[in-house]
C-alpha positions in Angstrom: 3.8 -18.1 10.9 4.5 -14.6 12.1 4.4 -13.2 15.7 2.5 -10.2 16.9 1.7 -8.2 20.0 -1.2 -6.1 19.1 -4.1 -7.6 17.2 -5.3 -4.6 16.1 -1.9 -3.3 14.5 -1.0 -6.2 13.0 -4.5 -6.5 11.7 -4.2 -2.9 10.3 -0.5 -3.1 8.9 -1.5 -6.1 6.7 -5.6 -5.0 5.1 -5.5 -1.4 5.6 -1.9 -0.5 4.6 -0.5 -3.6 2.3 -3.8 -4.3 1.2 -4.1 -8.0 2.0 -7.9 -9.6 2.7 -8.5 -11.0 6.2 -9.5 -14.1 5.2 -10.0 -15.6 8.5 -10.0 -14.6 12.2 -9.7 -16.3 15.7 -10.7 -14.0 18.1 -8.7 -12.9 21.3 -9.0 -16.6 23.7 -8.4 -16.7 27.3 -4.7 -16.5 27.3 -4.9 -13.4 25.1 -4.1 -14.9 22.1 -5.7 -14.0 18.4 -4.8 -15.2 15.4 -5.1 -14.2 11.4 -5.1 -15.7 7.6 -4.0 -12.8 5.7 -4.3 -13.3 1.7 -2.7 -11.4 -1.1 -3.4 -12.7 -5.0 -2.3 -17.0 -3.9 -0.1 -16.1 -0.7 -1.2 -16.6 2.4 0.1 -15.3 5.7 -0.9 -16.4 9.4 0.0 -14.1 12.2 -0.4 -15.5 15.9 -0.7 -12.3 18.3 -0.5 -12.4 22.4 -1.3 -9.5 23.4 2.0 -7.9 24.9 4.3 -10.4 23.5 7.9 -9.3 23.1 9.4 -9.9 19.7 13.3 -10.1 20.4 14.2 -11.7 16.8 13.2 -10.5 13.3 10.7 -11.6 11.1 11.4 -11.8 7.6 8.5 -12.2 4.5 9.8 -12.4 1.4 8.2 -12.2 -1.6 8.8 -11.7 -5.5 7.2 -8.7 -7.8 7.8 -7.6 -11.3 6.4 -4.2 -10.7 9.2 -3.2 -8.3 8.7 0.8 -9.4 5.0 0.3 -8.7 5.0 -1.0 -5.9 7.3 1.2 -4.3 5.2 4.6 -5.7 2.3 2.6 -3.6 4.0 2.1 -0.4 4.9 5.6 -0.1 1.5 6.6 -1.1 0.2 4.7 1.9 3.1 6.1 4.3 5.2 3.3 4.6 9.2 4.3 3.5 11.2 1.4 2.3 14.4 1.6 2.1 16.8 2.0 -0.8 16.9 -0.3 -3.7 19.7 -3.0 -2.7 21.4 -6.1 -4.8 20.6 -9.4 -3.7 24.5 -10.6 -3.4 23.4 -14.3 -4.7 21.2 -13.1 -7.6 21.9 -9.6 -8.1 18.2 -8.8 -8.7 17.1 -5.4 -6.7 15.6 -6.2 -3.7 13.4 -3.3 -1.1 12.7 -3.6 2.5 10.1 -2.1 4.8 9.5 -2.8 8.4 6.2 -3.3 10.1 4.8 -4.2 13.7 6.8 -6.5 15.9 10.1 -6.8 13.7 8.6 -7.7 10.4 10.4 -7.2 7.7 9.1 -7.4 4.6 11.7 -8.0 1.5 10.6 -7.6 -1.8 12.8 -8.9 -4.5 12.5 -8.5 -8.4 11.6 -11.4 -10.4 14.6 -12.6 -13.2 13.1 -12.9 -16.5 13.6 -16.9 -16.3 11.3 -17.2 -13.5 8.0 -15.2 -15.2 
């Protein structure tokens, strides 16, 4: 589960720009708390938001692609720059990062052929 502040960022960061379906949505509660089911292809990803919460640690998603090149021409399209292509010191596959809201991270890391 990942943490965020602002419902309406978090809800924008994950369909509008990374293209993920909302696939369910608590509203805001008396506490000011929402919370989301994000879904991309079989992964899932559920984001609790307070509104005003301070996010003092990273957040980290990781997740696996064979289209690293693709993806990346995509991002950028959208307006989000990740960072230089990196090795993974314990694979040595190429990895990417981006940030989002609230000190997600988001860590895309090529697939080895063994594991298509």
């Amino acid at each position: 589960t990942l943490r965020g502040s602002d419902p309406a960022q978090i809800e924008d960061f994950f369909v509008e720009q990374l293209g993920f379906l909302l696939r369910s949505r608590i509203p805001l509660n008396s506490e000011g708390e929402a919370f989301f089911l994000f879904q991309l292809g079989r992964l899932q990803v559920e984001v609790r938001c307070r509104i005003g919460a301070v996010i003092e640690e990273d957040q980290v998603l990781t997740l696996t692609t064979s289209r690293m090149a693709l993806i990346r021409k995509w991002l950028i399209a959208e307006g989000i720059e990740p960072e230089p292509y990196r090795e993974e010191p314990f694979t040595a596959l190429r990895t990417m990062e981006f940030t989002g809201p609230d000190r997600i991270h988001v860590r895309l890391m090529e697939e080895s052929l063994g594991s298509q």
